[in-house]
NUPATI-20655 format. One record per atom (N, C-alpha, C, O, CB): residue in one letter; y, x, z; residue number from 1; atom name. Coordinates in steps of 0.1 Angstrom, whole numbers. Last residue first. Glycine has a CB too. Layout:
<kolvexs>
> A|Y|X|Z|NUM|CA;
...
</kolvexs>
This chain:
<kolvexs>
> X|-173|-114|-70|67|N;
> X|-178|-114|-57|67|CA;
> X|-182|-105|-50|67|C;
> X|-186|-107|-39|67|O;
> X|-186|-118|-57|67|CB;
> X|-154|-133|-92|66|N;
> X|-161|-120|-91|66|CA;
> X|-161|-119|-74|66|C;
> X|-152|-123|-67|66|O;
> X|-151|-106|-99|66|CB;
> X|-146|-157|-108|65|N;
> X|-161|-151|-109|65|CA;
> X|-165|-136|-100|65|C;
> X|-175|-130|-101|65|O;
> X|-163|-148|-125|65|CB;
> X|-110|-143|-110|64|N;
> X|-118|-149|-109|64|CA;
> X|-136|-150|-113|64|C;
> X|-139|-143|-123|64|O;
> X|-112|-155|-111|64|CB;
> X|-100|-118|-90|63|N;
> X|-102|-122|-104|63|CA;
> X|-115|-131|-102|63|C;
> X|-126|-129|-96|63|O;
> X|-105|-108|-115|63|CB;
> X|-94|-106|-64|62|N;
> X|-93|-120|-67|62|CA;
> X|-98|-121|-80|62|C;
> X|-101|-133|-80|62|O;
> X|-79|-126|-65|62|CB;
> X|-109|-85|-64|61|N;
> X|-114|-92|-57|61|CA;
> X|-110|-106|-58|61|C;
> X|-117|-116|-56|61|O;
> X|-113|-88|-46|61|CB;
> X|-88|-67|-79|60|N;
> X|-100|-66|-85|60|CA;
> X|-106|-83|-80|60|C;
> X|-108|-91|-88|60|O;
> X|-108|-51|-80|60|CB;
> X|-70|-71|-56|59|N;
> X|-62|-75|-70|59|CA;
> X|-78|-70|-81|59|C;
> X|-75|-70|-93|59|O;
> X|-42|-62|-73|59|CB;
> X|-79|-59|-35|58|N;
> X|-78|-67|-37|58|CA;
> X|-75|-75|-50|58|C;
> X|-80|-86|-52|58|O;
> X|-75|-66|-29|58|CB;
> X|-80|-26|-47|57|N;
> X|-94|-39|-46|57|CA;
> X|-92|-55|-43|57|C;
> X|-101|-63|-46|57|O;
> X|-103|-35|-33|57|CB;
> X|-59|-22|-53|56|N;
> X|-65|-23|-63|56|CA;
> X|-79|-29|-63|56|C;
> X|-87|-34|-72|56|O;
> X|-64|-11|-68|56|CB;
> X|-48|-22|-24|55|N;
> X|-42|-26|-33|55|CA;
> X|-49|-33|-43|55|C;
> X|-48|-45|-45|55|O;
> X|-35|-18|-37|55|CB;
> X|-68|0|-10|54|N;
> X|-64|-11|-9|54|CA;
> X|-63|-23|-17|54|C;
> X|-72|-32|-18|54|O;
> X|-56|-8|-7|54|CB;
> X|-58|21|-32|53|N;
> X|-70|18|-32|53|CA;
> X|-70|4|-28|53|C;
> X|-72|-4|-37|53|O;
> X|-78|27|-24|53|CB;
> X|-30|26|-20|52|N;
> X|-37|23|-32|52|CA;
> X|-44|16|-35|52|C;
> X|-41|5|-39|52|O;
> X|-41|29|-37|52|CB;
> X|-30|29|4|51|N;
> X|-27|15|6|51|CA;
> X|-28|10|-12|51|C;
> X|-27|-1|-16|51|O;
> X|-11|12|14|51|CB;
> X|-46|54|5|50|N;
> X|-52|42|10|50|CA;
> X|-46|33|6|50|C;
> X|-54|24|2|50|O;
> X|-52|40|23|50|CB;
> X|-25|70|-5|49|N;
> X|-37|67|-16|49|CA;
> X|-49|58|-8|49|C;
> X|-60|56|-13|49|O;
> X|-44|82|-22|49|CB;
> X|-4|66|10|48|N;
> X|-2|61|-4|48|CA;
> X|-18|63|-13|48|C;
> X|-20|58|-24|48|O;
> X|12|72|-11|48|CB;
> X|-13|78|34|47|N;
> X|-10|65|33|47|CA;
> X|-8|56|18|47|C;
> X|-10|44|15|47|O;
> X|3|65|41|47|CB;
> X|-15|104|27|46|N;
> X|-25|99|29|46|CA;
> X|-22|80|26|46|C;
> X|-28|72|19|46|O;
> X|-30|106|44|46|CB;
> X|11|107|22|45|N;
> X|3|111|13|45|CA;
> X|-10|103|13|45|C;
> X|-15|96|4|45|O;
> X|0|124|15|45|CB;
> X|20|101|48|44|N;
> X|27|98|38|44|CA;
> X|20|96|20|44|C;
> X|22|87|11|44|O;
> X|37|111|39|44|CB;
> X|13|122|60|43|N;
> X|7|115|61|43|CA;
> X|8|97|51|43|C;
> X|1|87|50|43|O;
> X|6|117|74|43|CB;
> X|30|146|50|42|N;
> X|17|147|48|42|CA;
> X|8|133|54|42|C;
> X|-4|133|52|42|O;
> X|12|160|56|42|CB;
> X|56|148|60|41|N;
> X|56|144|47|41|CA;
> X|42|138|47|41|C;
> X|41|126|45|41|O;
> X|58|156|37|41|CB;
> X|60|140|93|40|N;
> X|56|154|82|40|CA;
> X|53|143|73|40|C;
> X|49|132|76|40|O;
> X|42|167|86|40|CB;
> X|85|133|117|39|N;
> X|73|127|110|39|CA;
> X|70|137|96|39|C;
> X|80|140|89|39|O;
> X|76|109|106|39|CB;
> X|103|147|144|38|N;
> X|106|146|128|38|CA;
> X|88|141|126|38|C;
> X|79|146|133|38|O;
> X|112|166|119|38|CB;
> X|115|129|171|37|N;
> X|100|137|165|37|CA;
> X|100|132|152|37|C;
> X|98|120|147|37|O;
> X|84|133|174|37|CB;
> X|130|113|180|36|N;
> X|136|124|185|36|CA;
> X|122|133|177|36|C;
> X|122|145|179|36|O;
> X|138|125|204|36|CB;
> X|117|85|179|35|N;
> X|117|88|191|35|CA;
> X|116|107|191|35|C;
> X|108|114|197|35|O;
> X|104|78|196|35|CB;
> X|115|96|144|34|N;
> X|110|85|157|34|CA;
> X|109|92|168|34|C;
> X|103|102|170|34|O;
> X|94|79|155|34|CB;
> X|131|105|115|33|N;
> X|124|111|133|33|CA;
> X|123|99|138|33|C;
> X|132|90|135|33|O;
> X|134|122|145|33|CB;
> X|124|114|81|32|N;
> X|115|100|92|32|CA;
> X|119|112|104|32|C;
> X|114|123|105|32|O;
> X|90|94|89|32|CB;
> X|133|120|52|31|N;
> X|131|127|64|31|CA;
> X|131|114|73|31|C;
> X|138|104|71|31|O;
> X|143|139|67|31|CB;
> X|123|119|20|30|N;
> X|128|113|27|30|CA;
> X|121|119|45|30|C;
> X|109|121|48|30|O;
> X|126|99|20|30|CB;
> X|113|137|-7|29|N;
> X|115|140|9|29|CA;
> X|119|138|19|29|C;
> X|120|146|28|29|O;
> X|119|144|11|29|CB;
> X|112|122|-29|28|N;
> X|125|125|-23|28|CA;
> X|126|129|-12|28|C;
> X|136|128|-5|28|O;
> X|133|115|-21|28|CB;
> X|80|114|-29|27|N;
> X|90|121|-40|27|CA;
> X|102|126|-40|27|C;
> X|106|134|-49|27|O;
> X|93|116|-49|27|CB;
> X|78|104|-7|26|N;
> X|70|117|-9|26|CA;
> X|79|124|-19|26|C;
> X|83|136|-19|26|O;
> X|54|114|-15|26|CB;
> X|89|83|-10|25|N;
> X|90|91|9|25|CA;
> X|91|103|2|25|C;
> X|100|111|3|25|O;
> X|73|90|23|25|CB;
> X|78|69|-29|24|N;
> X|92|69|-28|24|CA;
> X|97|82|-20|24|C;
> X|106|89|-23|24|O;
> X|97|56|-21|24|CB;
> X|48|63|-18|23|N;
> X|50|70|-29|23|CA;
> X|68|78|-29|23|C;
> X|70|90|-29|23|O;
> X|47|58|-43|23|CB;
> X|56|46|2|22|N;
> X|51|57|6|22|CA;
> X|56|68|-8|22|C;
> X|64|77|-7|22|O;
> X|33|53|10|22|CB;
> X|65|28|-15|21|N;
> X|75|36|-5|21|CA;
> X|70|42|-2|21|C;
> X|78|51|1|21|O;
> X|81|32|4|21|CB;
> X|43|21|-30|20|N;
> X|56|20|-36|20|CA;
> X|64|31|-27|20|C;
> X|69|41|-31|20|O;
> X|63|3|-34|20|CB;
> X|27|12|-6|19|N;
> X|16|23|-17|19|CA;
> X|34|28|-22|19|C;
> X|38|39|-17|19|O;
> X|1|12|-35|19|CB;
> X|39|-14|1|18|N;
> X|37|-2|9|18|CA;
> X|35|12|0|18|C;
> X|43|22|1|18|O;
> X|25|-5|18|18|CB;
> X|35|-27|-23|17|N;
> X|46|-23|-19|17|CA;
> X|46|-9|-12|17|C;
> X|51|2|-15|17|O;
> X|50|-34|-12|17|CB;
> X|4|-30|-21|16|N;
> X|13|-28|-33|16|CA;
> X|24|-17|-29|16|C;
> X|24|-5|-31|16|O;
> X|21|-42|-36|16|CB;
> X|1|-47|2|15|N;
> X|-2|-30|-2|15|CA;
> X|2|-25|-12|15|C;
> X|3|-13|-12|15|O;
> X|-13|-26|-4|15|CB;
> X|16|-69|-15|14|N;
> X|21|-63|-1|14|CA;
> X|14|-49|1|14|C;
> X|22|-39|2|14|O;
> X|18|-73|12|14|CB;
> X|-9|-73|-32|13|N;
> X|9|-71|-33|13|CA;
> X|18|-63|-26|13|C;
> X|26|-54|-29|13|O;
> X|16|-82|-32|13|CB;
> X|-26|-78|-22|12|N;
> X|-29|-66|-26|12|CA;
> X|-14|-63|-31|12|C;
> X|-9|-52|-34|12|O;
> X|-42|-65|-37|12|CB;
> X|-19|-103|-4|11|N;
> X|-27|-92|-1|11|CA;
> X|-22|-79|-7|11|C;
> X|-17|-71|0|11|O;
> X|-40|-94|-4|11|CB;
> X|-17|-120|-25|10|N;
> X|-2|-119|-18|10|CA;
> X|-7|-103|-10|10|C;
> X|0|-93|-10|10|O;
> X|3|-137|-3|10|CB;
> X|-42|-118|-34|9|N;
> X|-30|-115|-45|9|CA;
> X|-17|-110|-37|9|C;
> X|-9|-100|-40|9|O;
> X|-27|-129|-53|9|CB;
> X|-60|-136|-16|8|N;
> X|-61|-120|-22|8|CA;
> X|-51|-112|-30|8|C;
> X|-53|-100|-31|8|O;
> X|-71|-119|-29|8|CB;
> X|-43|-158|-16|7|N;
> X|-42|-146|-3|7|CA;
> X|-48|-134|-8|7|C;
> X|-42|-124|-7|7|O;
> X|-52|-150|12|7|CB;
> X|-52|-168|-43|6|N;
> X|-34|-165|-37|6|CA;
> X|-32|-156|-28|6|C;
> X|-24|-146|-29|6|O;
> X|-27|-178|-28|6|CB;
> X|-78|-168|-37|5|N;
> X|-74|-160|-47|5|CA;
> X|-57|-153|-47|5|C;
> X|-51|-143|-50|5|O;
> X|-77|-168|-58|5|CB;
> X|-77|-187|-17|4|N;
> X|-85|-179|-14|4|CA;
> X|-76|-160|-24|4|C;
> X|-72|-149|-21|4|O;
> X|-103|-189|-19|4|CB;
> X|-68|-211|-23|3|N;
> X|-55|-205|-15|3|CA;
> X|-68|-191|-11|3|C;
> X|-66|-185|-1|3|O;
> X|-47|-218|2|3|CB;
> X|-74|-213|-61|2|N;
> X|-71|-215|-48|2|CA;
> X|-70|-208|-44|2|C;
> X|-69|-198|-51|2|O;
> X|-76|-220|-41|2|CB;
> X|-55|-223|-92|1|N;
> X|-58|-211|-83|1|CA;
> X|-60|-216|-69|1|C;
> X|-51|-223|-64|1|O;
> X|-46|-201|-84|1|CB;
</kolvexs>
């Protein structure tokens, strides 16, 4: 494996993750204030089907032969 395919992997992992807790946020209602300002569920949403997508291209992008 080169370090090309590794980075695309460690990549789509770590959006992975994110995609994971975003998902987590959404299902438990987990309540976010920053700086005294409650954060709305709703972007939460959005975040989890970017860092999807994300995710699933990189981990497409490393397979090998594919360009």
């Amino acid at each position: 494996m080169n370090s090309r395919i590794l980075g695309l992997r460690i990549a789509g992992s770590v959006f992975a993750l994110v995609c994971l807790a975003q998902l987590f946020r959404l299902v438990m209602h987990l309540e976010i204030i920053a700086g005294g300002h409650r954060i709305p569920l709703w972007p939460s949403g959005i975040a989890f089907v970017i860092t999807g997508f994300l995710s699933v291209w990189l981990w497409n992008l490393s397979k090998p032969g594919t360009r």
